[in-house]
C-alpha positions as CSV (number, residue, x, y, z in Angstrom):
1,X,7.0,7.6,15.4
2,X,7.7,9.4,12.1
3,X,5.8,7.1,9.3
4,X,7.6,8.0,5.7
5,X,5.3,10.2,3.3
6,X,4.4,9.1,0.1
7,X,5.6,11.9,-2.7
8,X,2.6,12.9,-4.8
9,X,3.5,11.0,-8.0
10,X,2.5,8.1,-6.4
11,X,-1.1,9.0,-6.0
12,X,-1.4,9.9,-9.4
13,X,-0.3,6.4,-10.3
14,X,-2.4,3.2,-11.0
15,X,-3.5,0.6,-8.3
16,X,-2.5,-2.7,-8.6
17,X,-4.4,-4.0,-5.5
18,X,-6.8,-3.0,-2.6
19,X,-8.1,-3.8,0.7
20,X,-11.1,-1.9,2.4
21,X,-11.5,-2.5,5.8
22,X,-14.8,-1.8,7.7
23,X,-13.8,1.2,9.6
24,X,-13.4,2.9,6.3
25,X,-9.0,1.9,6.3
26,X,-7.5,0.6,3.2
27,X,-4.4,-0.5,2.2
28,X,-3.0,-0.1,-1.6
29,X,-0.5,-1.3,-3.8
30,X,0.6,1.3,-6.5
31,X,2.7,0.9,-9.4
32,X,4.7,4.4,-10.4
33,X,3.8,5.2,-13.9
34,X,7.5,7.0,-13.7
35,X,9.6,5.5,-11.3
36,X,12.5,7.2,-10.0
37,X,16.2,7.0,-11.0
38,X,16.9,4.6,-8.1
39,X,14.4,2.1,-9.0
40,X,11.9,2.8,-6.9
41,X,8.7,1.4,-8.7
42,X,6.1,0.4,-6.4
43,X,4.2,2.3,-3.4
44,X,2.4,0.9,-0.3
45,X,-0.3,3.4,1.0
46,X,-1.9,2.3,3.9
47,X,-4.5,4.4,5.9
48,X,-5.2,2.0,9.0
49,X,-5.4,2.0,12.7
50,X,-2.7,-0.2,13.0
51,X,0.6,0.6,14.9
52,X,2.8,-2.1,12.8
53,X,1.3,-0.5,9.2
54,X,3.3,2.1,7.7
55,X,3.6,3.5,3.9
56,X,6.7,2.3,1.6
57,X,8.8,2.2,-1.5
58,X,10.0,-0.6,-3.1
59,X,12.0,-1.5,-6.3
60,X,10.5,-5.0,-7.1
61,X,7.1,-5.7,-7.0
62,X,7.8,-9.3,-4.8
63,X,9.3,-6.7,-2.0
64,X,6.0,-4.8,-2.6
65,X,3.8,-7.5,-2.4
66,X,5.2,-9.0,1.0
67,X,4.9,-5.4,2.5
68,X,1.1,-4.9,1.4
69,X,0.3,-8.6,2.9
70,X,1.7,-7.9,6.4
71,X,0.0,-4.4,6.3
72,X,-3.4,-6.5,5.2
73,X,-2.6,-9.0,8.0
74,X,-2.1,-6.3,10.3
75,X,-4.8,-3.9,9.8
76,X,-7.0,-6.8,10.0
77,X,-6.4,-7.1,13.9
78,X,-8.0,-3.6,14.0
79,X,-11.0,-3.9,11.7
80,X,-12.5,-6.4,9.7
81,X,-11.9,-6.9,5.9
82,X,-14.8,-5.9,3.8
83,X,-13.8,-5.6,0.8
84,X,-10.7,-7.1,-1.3
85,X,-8.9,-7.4,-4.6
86,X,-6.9,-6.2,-8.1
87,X,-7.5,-4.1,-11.1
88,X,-6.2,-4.2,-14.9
89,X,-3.3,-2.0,-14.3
C-alpha cells in the first residue's frame, strides 16, 4: 500500500501537537509556515506500526485534528502512549 510522502517543507514547519508512543512511534500535527497555493496548511506525520495510520494534508486545521486523533487512537492498539501534548506554535 503506497502511503503519501510528506514534501520537505513540512518538516521544517512548527508542531502544533505530539504523541510518543512506547516503541519509540509518534504521531505529529504540523502547521506549514508557507502553505501551498491550494490551501493546504496542515500536515499529519505519523511514524507507527499501525496498518490504518498514514501521513496527510489538510486545509483546515478541524480536518487536521480529526485525522491526528484517529492516527493517536490507532497507533495506540500497537503500543502504549507514553508521552502526550501541544506546544506554543
Amino acid at each position: 500500500m503506497n502511503y503519501p510522502i510528506l514534501p520537505k517543507r513540512v518538516f521544517a514547519s512548527p508542531l502544533i501537537e505530539y504523541a510518543n508512543f512506547q516503541d519509540g512511534s509518534t504521531v505529529n500535527l504540523i502547521r506549514l509556515v508557507k502553505p501551498y497555493a491550494n490551501g493546504l496548511s496542515y500536515a499529519v506525520y505519523e511514524t507507527t506500526k499501525s496498518p490504518f495510520c498514514s501521513n496527510g494534508m489538510f486545509k483546515d486545521y478541524l480536518k487536521a485534528k480529526e485525522k491526528f486523533e484517529l492516527m493517536v487512537k490507532n497507533a495506540t492498539r500497537q503500543a502504549e502512549l507514553l508521552k502526550r501534548g501541544t506546544t506554543n506554535n
